[in-house]
N, C-alpha and C positions, 0 to 999 in steps of 0.2 A: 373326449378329454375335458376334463374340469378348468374351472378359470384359474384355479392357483396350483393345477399340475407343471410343474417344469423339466427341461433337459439340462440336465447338469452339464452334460456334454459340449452345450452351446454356448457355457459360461467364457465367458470373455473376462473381465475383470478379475482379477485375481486381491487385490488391495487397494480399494477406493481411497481409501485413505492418503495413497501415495500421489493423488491425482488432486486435490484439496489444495488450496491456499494459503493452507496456516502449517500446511506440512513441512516441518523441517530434517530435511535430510542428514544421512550420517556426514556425507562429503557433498561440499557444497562451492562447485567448478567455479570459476573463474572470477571468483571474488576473493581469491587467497590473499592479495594487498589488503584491502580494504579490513579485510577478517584480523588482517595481523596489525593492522596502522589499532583498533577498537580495541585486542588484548594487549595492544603497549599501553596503552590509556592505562588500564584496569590494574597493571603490574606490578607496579610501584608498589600498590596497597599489601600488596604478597610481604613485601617488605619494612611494611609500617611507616612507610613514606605519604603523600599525598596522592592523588590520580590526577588524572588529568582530564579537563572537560570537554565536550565533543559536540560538534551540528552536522550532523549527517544530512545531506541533502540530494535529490536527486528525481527523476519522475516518477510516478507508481510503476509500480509493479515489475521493478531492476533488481528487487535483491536487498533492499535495505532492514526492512524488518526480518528476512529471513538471516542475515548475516549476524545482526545484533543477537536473533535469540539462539542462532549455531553458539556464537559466543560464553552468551549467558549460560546454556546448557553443560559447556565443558565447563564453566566459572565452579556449578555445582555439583559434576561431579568430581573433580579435582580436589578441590579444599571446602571449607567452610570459615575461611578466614576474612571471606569479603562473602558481604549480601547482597543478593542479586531484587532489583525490584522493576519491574515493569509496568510503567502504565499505558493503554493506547486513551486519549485523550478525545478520540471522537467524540463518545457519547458519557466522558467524565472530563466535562468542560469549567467547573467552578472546583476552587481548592479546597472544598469542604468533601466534592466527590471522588478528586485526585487521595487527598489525604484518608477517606475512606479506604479505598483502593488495595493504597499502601496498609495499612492496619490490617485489613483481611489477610494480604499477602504474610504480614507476619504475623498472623495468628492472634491480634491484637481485639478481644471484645471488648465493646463499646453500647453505651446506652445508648439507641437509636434519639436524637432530638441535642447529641451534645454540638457544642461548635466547632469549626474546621479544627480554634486553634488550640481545644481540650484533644482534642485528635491527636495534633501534631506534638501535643507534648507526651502523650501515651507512647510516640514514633520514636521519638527523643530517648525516651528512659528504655524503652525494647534494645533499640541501640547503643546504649552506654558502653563506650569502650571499643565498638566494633564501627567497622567500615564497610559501608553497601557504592554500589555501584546504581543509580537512579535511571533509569531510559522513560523517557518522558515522547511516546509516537507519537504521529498526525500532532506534534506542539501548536502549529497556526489553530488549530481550533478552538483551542481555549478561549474562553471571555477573557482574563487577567492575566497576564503573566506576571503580578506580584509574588505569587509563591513562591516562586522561583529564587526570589532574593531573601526567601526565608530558609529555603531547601541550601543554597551554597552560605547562608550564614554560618545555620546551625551545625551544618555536617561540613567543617573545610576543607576535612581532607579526603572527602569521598569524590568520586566521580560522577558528573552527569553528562548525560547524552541526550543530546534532542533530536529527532528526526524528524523531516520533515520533507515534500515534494515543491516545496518553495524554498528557495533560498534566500528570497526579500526577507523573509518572514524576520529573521538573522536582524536586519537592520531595522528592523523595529521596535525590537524591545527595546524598554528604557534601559538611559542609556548608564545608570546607577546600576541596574541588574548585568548589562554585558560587559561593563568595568572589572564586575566581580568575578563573572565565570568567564572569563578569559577564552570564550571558544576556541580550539582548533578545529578545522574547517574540513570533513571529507564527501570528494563530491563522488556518486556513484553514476558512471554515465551508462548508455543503455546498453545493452547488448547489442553484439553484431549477430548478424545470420548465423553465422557457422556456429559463434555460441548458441543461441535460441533452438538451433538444430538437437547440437550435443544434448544440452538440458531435456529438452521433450527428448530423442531418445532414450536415454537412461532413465525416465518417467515410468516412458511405456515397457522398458525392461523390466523393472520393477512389479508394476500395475496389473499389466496387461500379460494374457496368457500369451505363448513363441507365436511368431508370425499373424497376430490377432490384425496387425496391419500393416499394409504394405510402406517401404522406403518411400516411393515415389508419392505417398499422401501424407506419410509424415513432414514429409519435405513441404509438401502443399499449404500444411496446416505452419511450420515455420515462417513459409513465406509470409504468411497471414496476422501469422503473432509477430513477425517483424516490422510489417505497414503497419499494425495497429502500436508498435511500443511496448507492449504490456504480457509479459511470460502469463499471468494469468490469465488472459483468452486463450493462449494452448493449450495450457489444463484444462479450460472448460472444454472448449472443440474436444477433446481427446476422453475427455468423459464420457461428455453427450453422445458422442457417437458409438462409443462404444454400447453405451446401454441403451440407444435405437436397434441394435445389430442384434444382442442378445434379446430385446421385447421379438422381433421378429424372428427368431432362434438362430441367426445367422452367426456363420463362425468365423467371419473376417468381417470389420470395417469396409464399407464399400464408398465410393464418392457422392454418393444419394444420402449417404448418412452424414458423411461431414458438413453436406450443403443444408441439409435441414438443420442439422445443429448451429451454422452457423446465420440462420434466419433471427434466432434468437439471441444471439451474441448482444445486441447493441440494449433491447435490455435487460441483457445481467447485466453489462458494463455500467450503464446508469442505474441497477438497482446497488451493485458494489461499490460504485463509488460514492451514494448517498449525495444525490448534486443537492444543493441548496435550491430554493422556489425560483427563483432567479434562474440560475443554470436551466434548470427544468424548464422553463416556461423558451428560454431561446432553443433549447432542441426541440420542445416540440413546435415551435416555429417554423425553424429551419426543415423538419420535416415538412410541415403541411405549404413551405415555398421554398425547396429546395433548391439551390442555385440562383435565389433574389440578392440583391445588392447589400453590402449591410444598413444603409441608409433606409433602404426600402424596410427592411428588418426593424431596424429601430422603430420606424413608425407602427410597425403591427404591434410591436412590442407594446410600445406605450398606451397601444389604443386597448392593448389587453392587461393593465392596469401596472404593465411595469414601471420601476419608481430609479433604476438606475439613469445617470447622466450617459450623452452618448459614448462620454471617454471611458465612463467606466462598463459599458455594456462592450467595446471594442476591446477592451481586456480582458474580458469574459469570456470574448470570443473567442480570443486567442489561447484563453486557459484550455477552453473546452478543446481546440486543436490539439494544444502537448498531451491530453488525456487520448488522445486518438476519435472523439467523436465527432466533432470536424474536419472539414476541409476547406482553407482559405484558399483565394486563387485571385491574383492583381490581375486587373484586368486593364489594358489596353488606355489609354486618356482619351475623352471625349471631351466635351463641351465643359463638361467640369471637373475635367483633369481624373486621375487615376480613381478607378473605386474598386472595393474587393466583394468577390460574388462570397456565397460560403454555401458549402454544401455538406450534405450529412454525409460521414463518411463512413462505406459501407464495401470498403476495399483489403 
C-alpha cells in the first residue's frame, strides 16, 4: 500500500470546517439574550433613527465574537440599509491600519503611503447618506483609542461595538471619547457544563461521521472544556482526535486519542492566544517550577530579564488564570503570612 493510498471508509470527519473557531453556525444556543440585547442596538438604523453603542465583554472563548458575527451576517442578508463593518484589532492596532481595514471592507482603493486621515475621508464620502454598524474586536489592543472619537464624531448615528475580554479596558478610555459613545454594557458569562456539553454535541453532529464518538468521551472532553473555560479547546480536542483516529484508519475516537490530543492543548492555547513576551516568559516559568511560590517566581522572572513591577507581574498572573493556563492556590500563612503557589494548569 502506497503512502498516500487511503480508506474512505475510515473517514471520520465529515466537515472540518464545522470544528474551526471562526465557524459561525446557522443557530447559535444559548446566547439568544445577548444575540437580541446587539440587534436592538442595530434597529433603530432600519428606521433612520440613531443606534445604539455597545462594550461587550467577557472571557475568551464564551461566544462573543461568534454572536456579533451570527448578527452581522443576518444584518446582510436581510437588508442593505445599514453597513456592516468588522475589525478584529489584534494585529490592526494603529488607525491608519484600522482605517485601512475598513476601506477594503468597502471596496475603497487607496494609494498605498496615503494617511489614516486621507483614508478616513475616502470612508466618509463611501458612506454619505448611509448608516454602518462598526464592531471594533480584541479593542484593548489598540495603541490609541483616539479614533474612536473620530469614528462616533463623524458617523452619529451609526452604531459601535467594542469587544473585549476585559472589562477595565471600558474605564480607560479617555474620558471625552466614553462621554460620546455613551456604552451600553453586555456582559457574556461563561458557559455552564450542560451548555458546553450541548454546544460540542451539535458540533460533532454536524462534523463528525454517526457514532465517530462515543457519549461518555464527549462528556469527557466537556468536562475538560469546562475546567479550562474556553468552548475552543473542545473544538480542538474534537478535531485532533478525530484525525489521530482516521491517520490510524480507525473508525471511532478512542481515549488514547483524546489524551494525545490533549498533550498538545496548552500550546495551541498559548499559540491562539498570541500572549505577549511578558505572559510567555511567566508560563514558561511556571512550567520549568511549577507549584513555586509567586514570590519565588518573581525573582526567577527578573533574573531572566523581566522588567514588570511585582504588582503588575501578580496581575498577570491572575490574567493568565481567567484564560485557563494557570492555577493559583493560597496557601496556608507561615512566617510571612499567606502566599500563593501557582501551577500550570493542565486539568
Amino acid at each position: 500500500m502506497g503512502i498516500f493510498d487511503i480508506d474512505k471508509t475510515a473517514n471520520i470527519i465529515k466537515n472540518e470546517e464545522i470544528l474551526s473557531y471562526d465557524y459561525v453556525p446557522k443557530v447559535l444556543p444559548y446566547r439568544e439574550n445577548q444575540i437580541q440585547e446587539i440587534a436592538n442596538s442595530i434597529k433603530p438604523m432600519l428606521y433612520e433613527r440613531s443606534g445604539r453603542n455597545l462594550f461587550i465583554y467577557g472571557a475568551p472563548g464564551i461566544g462573543k465574537t461568534a454572536s456579533i458575527k451570527w448578527v452581522l451576517r443576518e444584518l446582510s442578508e436581510n437588508t442593505d440599509e445599514v453597513i456592516p463593518i468588522y475589525v478584529n484589532c489584534w494585529n490592526l492596532k494603529t488607525k491608519y491600519f484600522i482605517f485601512s481595514e475598513m476601506a477594503n471592507q468597502l471596496k475603497i482603493s487607496f494609494t498605498a503611503g496615503k494617511s489614516a486621515e486621507h483614508i478616513l475621508q475616502q470612508i466618509i464620502y463611501k458612506l454619505k447618506n448611509k448608516r454602518a454598524v462598526f464592531v471594533f474586536d480584541e479593542i484593548d489592543k489598540i495603541d490609541d483609542s483616539d479614533f474612536l472619537y473620530q469614528i462616533v464624531s463623524t458617523f452619529p448615528t451609526s452604531s459601535i461595538h467594542l469587544i473585549s475580554n476585559n472589562f477595565e479596558y471600558v474605564t480607560k478610555i479617555d474620558s471625552r471619547i466614553r462621554s460620546r459613545l455613551m456604552l451600553k454594557h453586555i456582559e457574556f458569562k461563561p458557559y455552564s457544563l450542560n451548555e458546553i456539553y450541548g454546544i460540542l454535541k451539535e458540533r460533532v453532529r454536524l462534523a463528525l461521521r454517526k457514532d465517530a464518538i462515543d457519549t461518555s468521551l464527549l462528556k469527557q472532553i466537556a468536562n475538560i472544556t469546562y475546567n479550562k473555560g474556553d468552548v475552543r479547546v473542545g473544538l480542538y480536542l474534537i478535531r485532533e482526535s478525530a484525525k489521530l483516529a482516521e491517520q490510524e484508519g480507525k473508525r471511532k475516537v478512542s481515549k488514547e486519542h483524546i489524551k494525545k490530543a490533549m498533550e498538545n492543548v496548552l500550546d495551541k492555547t498559548l499559540e491562539e492566544e498570541k500572549l505577549n513576551k511578558d505572559e510567555m516568559l511567566i508560563v514558561e516559568i511556571v512550567k520549568e517550577h511549577d507549584g513555586e511560590v509567586s514570590g519565588k517566581l518573581y525573582e526567577i522572572y527578573k533574573k531572566k530579564g523581566g522588567e514588570l513591577s511585582y504588582k503588575s507581574f501578580k496581575r498577570y498572573t491572575k490574567n493568565l488564570e481567567k484564560l485557563g493556563l494557570l492555577r493559583l492556590e493560597l496557601t496556608a500563612g507561615g512566617f510571612k503570612g499567606k502566599s500563593t503557589r501557582i501551577y500550570l494548569n493542565t486539568h
